[in-house]
C-alpha positions as CSV (number, residue, x, y, z in Angstrom):
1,X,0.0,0.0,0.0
2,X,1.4,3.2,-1.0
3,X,0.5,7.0,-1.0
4,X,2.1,8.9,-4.3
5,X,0.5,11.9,-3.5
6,X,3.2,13.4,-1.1
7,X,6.9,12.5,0.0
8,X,6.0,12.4,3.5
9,X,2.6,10.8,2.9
10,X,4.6,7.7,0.3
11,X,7.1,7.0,3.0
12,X,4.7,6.3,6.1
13,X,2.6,4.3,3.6
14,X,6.1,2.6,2.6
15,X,7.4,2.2,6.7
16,X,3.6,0.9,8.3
17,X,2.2,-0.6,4.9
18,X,-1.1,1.0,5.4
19,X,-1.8,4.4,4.3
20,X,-0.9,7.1,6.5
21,X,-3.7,9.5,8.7
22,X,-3.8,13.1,7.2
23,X,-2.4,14.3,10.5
24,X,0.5,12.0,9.9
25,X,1.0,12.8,6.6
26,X,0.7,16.3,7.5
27,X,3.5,15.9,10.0
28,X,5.4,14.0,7.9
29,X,5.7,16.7,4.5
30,X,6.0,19.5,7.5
31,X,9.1,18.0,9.4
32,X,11.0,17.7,6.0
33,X,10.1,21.0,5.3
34,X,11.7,22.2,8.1
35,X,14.5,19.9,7.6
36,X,15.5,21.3,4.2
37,X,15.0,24.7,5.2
38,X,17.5,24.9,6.9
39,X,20.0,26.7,4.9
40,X,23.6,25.7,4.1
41,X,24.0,22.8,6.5
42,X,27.2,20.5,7.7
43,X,25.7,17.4,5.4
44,X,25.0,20.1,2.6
45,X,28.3,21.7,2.4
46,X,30.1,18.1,2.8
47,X,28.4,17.1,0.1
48,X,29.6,20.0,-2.2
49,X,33.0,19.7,-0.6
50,X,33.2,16.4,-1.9
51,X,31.7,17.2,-5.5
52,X,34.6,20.1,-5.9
53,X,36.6,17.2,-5.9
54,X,35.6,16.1,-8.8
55,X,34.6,13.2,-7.2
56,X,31.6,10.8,-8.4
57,X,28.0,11.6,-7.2
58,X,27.9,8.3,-5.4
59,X,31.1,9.6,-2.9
60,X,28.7,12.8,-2.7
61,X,26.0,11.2,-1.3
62,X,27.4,8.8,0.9
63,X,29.7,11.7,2.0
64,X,26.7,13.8,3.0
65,X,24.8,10.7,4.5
66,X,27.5,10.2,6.9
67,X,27.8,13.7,7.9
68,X,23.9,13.5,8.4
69,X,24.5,10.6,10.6
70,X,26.2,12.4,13.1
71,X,24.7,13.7,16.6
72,X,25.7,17.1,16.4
73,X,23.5,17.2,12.8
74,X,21.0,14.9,11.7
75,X,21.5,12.2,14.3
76,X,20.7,14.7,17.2
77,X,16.8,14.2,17.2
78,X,17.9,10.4,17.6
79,X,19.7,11.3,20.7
80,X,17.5,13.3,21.8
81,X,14.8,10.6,21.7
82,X,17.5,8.3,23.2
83,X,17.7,11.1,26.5
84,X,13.7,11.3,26.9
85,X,12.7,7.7,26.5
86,X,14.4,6.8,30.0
87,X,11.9,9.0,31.9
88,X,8.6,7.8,33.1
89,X,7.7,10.9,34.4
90,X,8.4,15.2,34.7
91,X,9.1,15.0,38.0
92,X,11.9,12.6,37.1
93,X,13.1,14.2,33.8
94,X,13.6,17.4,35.7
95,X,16.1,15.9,38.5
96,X,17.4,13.8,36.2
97,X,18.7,16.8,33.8
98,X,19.1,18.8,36.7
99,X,21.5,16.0,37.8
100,X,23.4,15.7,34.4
101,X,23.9,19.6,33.8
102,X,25.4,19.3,37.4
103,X,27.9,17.0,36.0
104,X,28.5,19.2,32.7
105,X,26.8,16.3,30.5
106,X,25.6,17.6,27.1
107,X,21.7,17.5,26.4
108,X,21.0,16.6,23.1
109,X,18.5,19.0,21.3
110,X,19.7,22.0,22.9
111,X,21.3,25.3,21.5
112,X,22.4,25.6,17.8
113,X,25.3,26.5,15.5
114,X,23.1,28.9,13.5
115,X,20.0,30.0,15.3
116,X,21.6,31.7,18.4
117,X,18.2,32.9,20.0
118,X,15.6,30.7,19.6
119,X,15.3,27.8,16.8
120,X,12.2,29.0,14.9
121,X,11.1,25.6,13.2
122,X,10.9,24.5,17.1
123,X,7.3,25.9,17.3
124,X,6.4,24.3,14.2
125,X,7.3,20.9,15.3
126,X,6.3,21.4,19.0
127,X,2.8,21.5,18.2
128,X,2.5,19.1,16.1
129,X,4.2,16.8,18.6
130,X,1.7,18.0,20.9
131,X,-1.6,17.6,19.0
132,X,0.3,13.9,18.0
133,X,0.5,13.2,21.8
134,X,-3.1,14.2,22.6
135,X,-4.0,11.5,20.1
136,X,-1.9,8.9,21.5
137,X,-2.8,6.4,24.5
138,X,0.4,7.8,26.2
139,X,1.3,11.9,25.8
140,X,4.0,11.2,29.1
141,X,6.7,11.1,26.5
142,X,5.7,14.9,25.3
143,X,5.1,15.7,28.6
144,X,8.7,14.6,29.4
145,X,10.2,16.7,26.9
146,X,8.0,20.0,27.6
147,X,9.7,19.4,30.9
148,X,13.0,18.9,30.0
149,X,12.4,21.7,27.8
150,X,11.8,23.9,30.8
151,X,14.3,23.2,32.6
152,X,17.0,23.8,30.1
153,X,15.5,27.6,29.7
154,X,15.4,28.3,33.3
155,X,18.6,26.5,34.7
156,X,20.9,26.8,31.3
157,X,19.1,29.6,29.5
158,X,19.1,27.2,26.3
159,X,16.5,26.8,23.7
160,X,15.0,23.2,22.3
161,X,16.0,23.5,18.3
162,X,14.2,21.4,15.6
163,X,15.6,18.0,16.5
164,X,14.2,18.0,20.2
165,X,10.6,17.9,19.3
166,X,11.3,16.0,16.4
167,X,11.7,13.0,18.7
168,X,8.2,12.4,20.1
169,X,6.7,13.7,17.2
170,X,8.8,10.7,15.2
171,X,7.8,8.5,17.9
172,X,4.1,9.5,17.9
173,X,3.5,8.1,14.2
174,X,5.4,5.0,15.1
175,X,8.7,5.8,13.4
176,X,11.9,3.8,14.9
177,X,14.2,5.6,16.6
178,X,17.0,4.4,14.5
179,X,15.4,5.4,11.4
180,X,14.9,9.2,12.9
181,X,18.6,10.2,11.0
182,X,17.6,8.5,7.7
């Protein structure tokens, strides 16, 4: 079962073979929106390092994959999800970060190269992870993040960027966490 109609729509259909809910779909087209509107980015630029090379467009691409893959670009909503998933509730996100920024452990999700006062494609995806969660048996994974979200602003004075709210939104249409880079 597949949905040609959109990218984000053919994929879900592709990943759950069934086809996708509009909200999902709607998600889905939205988040790689944001994703390649992000002007001139680390996999971006490796990717046309490569090509000035001369080199083939197969080296290109697999260039740019890996520089996707890492945490500190496309693989940070992966970690992020990675840091969220271990709480079962606010109260224990908050003493738990509280706990790691004690002990100078980066937080995934948080602060970015670019954007240096707030990551505007963070409200996008926030409420659509949100209205995702209020849809869901289970929202304690947003309600985790929202927290952990918090906490960052008041103790650290850092903002959530695209890839934090990514995670549960990912997680809400039942994408695996591995797959979140890809």
């Amino acid at each position: 079962v597949t949905d040609d109609s959109t990218i984000g729509g053919h994929f879900l259909s592709l990943l759950h073979d069934k086809k996708p809910s509009k909200l999902f779909e709607r998600v889905m087209n939205v988040s790689l929106i944001l994703y390649a509107e992000h002007e001139f980015n680390a996999s971006t630029f490796t990717a046309r390092v490569c090509a000035s090379t001369m080199s083939d467009i197969h080296s290109c691409v697999v260039a740019a994959i890996g520089s996707l893959r890492g945490p500190l670009h496309g693989g940070a909503n992966e970690k992020a999800m990675e840091l969220i998933e271990n709480w079962t509730s606010k109260e224990e996100a908050k003493s738990n970060i509280i706990e790691m920024l004690s002990k100078k452990e980066k937080i995934m999700g948080f602060g970015h190269a670019v954007y240096s006062i707030k990551d505007p494609r963070n409200a996008v995806i926030k409420e659509y992870a949100k209205e995702l969660s209020e849809l869901a048996d289970n929202n304690t994974l947003y309600q985790v993040a929202e927290e952990v979200e918090k906490v960052m602003a008041d103790e650290k004075k850092m903002f959530a960027n695209a890839d934090f709210f990514h995670a549960p939104a990912y997680f809400y249409m039942g994408i695996p966490t591995m797959l979140f880079p890809p």
